[in-house]
C-alpha positions in Angstrom: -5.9 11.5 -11.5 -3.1 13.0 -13.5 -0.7 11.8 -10.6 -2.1 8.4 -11.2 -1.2 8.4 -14.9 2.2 9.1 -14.3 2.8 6.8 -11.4 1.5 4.0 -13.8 3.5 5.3 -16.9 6.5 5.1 -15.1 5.8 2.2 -13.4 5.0 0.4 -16.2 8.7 0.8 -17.9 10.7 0.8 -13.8 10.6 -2.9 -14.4 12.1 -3.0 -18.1 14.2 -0.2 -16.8 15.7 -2.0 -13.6 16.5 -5.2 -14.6 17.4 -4.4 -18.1 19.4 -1.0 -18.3 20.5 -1.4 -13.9 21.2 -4.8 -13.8 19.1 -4.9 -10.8 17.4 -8.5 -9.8 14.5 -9.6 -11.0 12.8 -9.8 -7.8 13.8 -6.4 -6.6 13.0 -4.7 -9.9 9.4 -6.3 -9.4 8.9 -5.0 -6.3 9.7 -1.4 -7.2 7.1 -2.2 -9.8 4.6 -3.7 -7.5 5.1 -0.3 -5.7 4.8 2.5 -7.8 2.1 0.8 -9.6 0.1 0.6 -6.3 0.4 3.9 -5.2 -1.3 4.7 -8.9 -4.1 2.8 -7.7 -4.4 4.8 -4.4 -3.7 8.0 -6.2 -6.4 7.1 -8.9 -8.7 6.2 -6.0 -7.9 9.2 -3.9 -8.8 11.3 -7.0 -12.0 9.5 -7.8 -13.0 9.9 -4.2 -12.7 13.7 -4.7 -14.5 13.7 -8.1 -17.1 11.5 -6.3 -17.7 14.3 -3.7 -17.3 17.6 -5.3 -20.2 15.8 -7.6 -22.4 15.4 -4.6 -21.8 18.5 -3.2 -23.1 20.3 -6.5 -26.0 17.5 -7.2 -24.3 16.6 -10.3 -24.4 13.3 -11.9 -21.7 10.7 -11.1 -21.6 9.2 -14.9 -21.4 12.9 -16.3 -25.0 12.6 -17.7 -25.6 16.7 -16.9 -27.6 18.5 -18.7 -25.4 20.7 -21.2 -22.5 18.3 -20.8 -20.4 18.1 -24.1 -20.1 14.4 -25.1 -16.6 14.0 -24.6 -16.6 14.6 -20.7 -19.7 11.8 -20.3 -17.7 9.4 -22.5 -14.4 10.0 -20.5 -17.0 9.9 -17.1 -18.2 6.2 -18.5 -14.6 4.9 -19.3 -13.2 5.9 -16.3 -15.1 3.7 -15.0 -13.6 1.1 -16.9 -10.2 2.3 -16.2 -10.7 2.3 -12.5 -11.9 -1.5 -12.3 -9.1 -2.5 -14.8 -6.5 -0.9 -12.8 -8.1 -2.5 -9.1 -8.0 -5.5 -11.8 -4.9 -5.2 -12.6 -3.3 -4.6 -9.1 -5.0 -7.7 -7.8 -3.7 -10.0 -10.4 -0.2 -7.7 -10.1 0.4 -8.5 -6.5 -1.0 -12.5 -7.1 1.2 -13.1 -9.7 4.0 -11.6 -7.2 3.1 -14.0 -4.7 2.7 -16.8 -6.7 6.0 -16.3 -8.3 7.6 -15.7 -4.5 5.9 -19.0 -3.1 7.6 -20.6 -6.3 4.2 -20.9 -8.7 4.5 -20.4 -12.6 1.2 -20.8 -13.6 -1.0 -17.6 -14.7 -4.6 -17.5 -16.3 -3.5 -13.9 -17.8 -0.7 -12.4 -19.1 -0.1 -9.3 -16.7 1.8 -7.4 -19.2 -0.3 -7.2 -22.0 -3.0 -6.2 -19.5 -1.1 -3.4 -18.7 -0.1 -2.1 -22.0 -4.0 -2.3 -22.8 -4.5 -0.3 -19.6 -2.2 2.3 -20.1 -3.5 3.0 -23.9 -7.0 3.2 -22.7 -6.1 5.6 -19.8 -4.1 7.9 -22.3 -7.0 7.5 -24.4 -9.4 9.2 -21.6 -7.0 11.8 -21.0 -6.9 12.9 -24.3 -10.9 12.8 -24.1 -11.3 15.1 -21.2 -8.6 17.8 -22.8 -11.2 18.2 -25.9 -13.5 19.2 -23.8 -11.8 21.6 -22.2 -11.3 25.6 -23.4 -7.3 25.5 -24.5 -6.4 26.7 -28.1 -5.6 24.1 -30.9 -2.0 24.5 -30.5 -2.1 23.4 -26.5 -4.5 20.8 -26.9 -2.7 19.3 -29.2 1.0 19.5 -27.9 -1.0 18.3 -24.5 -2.7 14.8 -26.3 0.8 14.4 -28.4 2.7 14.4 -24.7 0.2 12.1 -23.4 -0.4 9.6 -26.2 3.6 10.1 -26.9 4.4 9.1 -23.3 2.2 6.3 -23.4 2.9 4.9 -26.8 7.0 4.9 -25.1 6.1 3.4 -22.0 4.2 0.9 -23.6 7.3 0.2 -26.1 9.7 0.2 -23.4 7.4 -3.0 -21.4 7.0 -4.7 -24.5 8.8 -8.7 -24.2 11.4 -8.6 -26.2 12.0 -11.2 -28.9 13.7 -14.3 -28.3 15.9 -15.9 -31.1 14.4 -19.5 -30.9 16.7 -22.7 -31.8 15.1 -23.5 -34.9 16.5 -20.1 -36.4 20.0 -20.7 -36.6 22.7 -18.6 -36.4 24.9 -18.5 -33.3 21.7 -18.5 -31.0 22.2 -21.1 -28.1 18.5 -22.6 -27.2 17.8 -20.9 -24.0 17.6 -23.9 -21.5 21.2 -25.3 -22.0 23.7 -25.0 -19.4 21.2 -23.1 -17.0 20.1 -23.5 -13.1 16.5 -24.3 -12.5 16.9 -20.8 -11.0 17.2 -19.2 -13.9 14.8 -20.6 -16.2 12.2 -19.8 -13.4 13.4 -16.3 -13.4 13.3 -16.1 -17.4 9.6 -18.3 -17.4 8.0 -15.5 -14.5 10.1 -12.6 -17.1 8.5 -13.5 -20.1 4.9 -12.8 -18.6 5.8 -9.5 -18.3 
């Protein structure tokens, strides 16, 4: 499950990071995305499959509800749960908005970016959960949640849209449309869901 996080941390920020700091294309930096991102969701699915059976094996609870459990490993049992059906969520619409954009469709019911960043706070969140309830001294636990919730918290910076100067502002801003290919306001409409 750890592997998971990471692949979707650094998924998240590969498109930002391709298009933005490589100059890759759009469409290229996407699919990078597309694929790092789904082999989180396999990892993550792998991990829960392994948490499933080592569970059955012992005759313990699948929702953490134990006897002598400590609160904070039912809790992180319950919302991964959530996490897991956001991030199956998440793919789905992921790799529709991919093919929508590649069979020329803009439209989009939900804004796959700000899904994501939601995503990847609530995951960091359940990490951090699970480390309370484990035996580490103060000091570990806490450098442990501050590189987790740090991470995060940059990944999620780094996906962020960036703002757009708009015409009404001003200045020495051009409005965004002018002297542009259909092309590329395509490419900059499909970008700004991000």
């Amino acid at each position: 499950m750890c592997c998971a996080w990471g692949l979707m941390t650094s998924g998240s920020v590969i498109y930002s990071v391709c298009t933005e700091w490589l100059g890759f294309e759009t469409g290229k930096s996407r699919m990078v995305h597309g694929i790092v991102q789904s082999s989180a969701v396999v990892f993550a699915a792998v991990g829960y499959f392994c948490i499933f059976r080592s569970h059955q094996l012992a005759g313990a609870s699948q929702f953490g509800f134990d006897k002598g459990n400590p609160t904070g490993k039912v809790v992180h049992a319950l919302l991964g749960y959530v996490v897991l059906a956001w991030m199956l969520l998440q793919a789905s619409q992921g790799w529709r908005k991919y093919s929508a954009l590649s069979s020329g469709k803009v439209g989009f019911l939900v804004k796959h970016g700000l899904n994501g960043r939601g995503l990847l706070l609530l995951a960091a969140a359940n990490m951090v959960i699970v480390l309370s309830t484990f035996p580490f001294s103060q000091a570990l636990f806490l450098s442990l949640a501050a590189g987790v919730l740090g991470t995060t918290v940059v990944a999620v910076l780094l996906t962020a849209p960036k703002p757009v100067v708009s015409a009404r502002e001003g200045g020495d801003a051009q409005p965004e449309v002018e002297n542009q290919e259909p092309a590329d306001l395509y490419e900059k409409l499909a970008a700004g869901d991000q």
